[in-house]
C-alpha positions as CSV (number, residue, x, y, z in Angstrom):
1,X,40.8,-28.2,4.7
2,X,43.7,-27.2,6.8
3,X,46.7,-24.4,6.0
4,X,49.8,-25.2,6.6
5,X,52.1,-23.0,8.4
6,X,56.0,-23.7,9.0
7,X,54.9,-25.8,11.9
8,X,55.9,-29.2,10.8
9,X,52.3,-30.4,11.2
10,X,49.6,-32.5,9.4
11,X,46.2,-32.8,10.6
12,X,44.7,-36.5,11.0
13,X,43.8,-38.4,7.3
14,X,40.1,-38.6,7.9
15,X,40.0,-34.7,8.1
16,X,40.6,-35.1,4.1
17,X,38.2,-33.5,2.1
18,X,35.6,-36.0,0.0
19,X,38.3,-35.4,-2.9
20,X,41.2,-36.2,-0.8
21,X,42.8,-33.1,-0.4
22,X,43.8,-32.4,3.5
23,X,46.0,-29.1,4.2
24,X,47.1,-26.3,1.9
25,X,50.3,-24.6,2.0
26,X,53.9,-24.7,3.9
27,X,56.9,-26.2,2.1
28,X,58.8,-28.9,0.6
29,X,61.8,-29.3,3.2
30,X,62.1,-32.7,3.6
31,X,61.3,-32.8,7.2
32,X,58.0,-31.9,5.6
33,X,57.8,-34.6,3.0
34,X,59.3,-37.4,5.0
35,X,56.7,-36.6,7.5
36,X,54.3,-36.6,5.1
37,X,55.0,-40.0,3.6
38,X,55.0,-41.4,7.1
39,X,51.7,-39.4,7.8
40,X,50.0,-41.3,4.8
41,X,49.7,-37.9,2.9
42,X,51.7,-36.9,-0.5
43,X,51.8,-33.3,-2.2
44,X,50.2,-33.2,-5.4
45,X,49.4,-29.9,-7.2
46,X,50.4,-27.6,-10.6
47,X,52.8,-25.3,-10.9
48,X,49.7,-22.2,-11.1
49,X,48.9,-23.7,-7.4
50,X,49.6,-23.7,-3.9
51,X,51.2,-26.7,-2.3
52,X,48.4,-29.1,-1.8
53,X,48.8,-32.5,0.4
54,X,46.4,-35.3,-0.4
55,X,45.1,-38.1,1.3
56,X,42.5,-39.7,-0.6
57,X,39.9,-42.0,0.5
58,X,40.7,-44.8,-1.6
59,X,44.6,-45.9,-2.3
60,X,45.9,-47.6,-5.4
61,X,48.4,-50.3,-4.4
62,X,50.4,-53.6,-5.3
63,X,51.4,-56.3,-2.2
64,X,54.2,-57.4,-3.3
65,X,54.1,-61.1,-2.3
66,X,51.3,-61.8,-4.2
67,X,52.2,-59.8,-7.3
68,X,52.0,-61.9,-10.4
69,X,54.7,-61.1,-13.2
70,X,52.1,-61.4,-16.6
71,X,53.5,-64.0,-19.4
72,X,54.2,-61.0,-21.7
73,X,56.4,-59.6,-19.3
74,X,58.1,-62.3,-18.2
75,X,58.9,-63.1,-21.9
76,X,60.2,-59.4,-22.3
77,X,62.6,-60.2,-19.1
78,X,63.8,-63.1,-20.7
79,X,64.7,-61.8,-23.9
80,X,66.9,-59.2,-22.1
81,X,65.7,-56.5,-23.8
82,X,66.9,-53.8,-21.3
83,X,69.4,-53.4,-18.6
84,X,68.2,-52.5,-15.4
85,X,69.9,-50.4,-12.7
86,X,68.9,-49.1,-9.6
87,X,69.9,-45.5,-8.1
88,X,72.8,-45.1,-10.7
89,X,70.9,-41.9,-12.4
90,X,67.9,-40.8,-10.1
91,X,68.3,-37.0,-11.5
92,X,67.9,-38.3,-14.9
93,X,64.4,-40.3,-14.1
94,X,62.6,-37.4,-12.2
95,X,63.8,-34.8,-15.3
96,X,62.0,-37.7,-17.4
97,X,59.2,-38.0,-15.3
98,X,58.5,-34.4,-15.9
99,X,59.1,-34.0,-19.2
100,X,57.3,-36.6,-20.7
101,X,54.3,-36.2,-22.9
102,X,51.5,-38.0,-21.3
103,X,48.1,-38.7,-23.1
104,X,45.5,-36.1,-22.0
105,X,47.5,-34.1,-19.5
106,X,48.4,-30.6,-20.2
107,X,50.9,-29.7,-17.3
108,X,52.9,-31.7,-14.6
109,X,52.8,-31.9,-11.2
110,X,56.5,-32.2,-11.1
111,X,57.7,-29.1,-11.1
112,X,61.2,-27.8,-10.6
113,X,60.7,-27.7,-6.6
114,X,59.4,-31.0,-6.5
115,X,63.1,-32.5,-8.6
116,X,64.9,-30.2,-6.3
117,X,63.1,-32.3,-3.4
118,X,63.2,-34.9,-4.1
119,X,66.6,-35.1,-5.4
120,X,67.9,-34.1,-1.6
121,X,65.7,-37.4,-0.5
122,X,67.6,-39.4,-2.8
123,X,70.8,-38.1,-1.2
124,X,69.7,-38.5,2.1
125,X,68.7,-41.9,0.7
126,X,65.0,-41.6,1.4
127,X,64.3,-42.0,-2.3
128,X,65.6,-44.2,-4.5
129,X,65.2,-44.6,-8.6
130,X,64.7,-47.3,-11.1
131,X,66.3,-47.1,-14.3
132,X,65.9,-49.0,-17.3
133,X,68.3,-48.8,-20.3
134,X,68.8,-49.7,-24.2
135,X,71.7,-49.4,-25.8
136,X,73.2,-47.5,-23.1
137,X,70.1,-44.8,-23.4
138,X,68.0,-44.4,-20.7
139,X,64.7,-45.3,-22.2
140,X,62.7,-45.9,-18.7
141,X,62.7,-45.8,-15.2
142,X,60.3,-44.2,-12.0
143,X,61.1,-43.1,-8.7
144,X,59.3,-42.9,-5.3
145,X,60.3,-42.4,-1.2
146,X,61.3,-45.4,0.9
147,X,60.2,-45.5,4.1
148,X,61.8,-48.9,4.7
149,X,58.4,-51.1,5.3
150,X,56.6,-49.4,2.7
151,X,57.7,-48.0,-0.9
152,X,56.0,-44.9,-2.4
153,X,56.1,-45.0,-6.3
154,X,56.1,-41.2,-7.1
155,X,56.1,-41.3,-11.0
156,X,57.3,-43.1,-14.0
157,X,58.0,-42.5,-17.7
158,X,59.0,-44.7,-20.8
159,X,60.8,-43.9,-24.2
160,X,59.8,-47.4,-25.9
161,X,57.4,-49.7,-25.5
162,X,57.4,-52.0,-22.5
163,X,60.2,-49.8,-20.6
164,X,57.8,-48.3,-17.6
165,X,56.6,-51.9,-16.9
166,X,60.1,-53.7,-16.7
167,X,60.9,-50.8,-14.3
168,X,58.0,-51.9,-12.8
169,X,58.1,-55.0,-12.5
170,X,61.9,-54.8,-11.4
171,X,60.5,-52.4,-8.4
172,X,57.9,-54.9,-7.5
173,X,60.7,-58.0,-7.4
174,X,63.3,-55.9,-5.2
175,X,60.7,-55.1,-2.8
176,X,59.7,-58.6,-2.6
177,X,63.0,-59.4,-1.9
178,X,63.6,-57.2,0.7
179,X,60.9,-57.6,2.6
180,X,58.7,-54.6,2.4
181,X,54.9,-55.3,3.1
182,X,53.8,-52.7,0.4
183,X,54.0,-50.7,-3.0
184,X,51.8,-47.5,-2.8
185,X,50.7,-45.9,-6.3
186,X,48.3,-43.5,-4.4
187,X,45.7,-42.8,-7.2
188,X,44.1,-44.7,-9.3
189,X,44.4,-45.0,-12.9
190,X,44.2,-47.6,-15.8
191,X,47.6,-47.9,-16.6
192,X,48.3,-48.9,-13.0
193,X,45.5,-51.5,-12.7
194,X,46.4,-53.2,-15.9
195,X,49.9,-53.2,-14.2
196,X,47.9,-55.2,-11.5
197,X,47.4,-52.9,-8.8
198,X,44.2,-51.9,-6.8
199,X,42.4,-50.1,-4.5
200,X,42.6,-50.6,-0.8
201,X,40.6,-48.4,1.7
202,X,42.4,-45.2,3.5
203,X,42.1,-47.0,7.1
204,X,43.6,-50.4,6.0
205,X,46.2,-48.4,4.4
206,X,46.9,-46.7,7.2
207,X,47.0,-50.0,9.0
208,X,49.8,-51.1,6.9
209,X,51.8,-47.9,7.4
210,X,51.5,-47.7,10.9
211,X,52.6,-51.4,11.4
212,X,56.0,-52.2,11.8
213,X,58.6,-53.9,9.4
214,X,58.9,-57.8,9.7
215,X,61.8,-59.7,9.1
């Protein structure tokens, strides 16, 4: 495990430890954090702990030409249900994000650094937010850094049922759209596989990153 110092530096992926963690430490400029991203690494830690940057063995992701849009889903689309936006209220869907109860988590790893962040990427337009809306009440959305070839979803929250998985599905669609060669969710978890994503290894992720965007 590496420590960070103000250097902007990250050691190579495969140093990671068998849990994924790689380096310890220095800040959340984003210099740091943009390097990061393009570095195949992402902070991920509580607000009792020191910064930590992950890079874990195994990465949870969606191609998005070959993403399939469940029947339930698409029903929910077609109803219109919700209105969906994009970047109109990114400050709003990171406070979500962390204030959301979540089954079985205690804390967040969204801390007030972290908005603060990531709020400046969104300005310098390196992050951008879905947002999903009822009524004219923000009742969904999620958020994550663009790195132009490749999206990386940070975090998502819903209000009412279904609301997280328009978002994503909407996410999934405009990246298809533009181009982009993949959507990375980083860790596993069930909700995220039964939202069809799955695990790819750490080198042919890093493959993907690395390669250039096509046109």
């Amino acid at each position: 495990m590496y420590f960070l110092t103000k250097e902007l530096y990250f050691p190579p992926v495969e140093e990671a430890s068998f849990e994924g963690i790689l380096a310890v430490g220095g800040d959340l400029s984003t210099e740091r954090l943009l390097l990061a991203y393009r570095s195949g690494v992402f902070p991920w830690f509580s607000d009792d702990e020191p910064i930590l940057w992950w890079s874990p063995s195994e990465r949870m992701v969606v191609n998005p030409h070959n993403y399939k849009v469940s029947k339930s889903i698409r029903n929910i689309l077609n109803r219109d249900l919700f209105k969906i936006t994009m970047n109109k209220d990114f400050e709003a869907v990171i406070y979500n994000c962390q204030k959301i109860e979540r089954k079985g988590q205690v804390d967040t790893w969204i801390t007030d650094d972290i908005i603060e962040s990531y709020t400046k990427l969104h300005q310098l337009g390196k992050a951008i937010s879905f947002e999903v809306w009822q009524n004219d009440e923000l009742v969904g959305g999620l958020y994550g850094v663009d790195l132009g070839h490749v999206f990386c979803g940070e975090s998502m929250f819903s209000k009412v049922s279904n609301a997280s998985k328009v978002a994503f599905v909407m996410l999934v669609e405009y990246l298809k759209e533009n181009n982009y060669v993949l959507l990375d969710c980083q860790l596993h978890n069930d909700y995220l596989e039964q939202l069809g994503a799955f695990e790819i290894s750490r080198n042919a992720f890093m493959r993907i990153l690395n390669a250039k965007k096509t046109n």
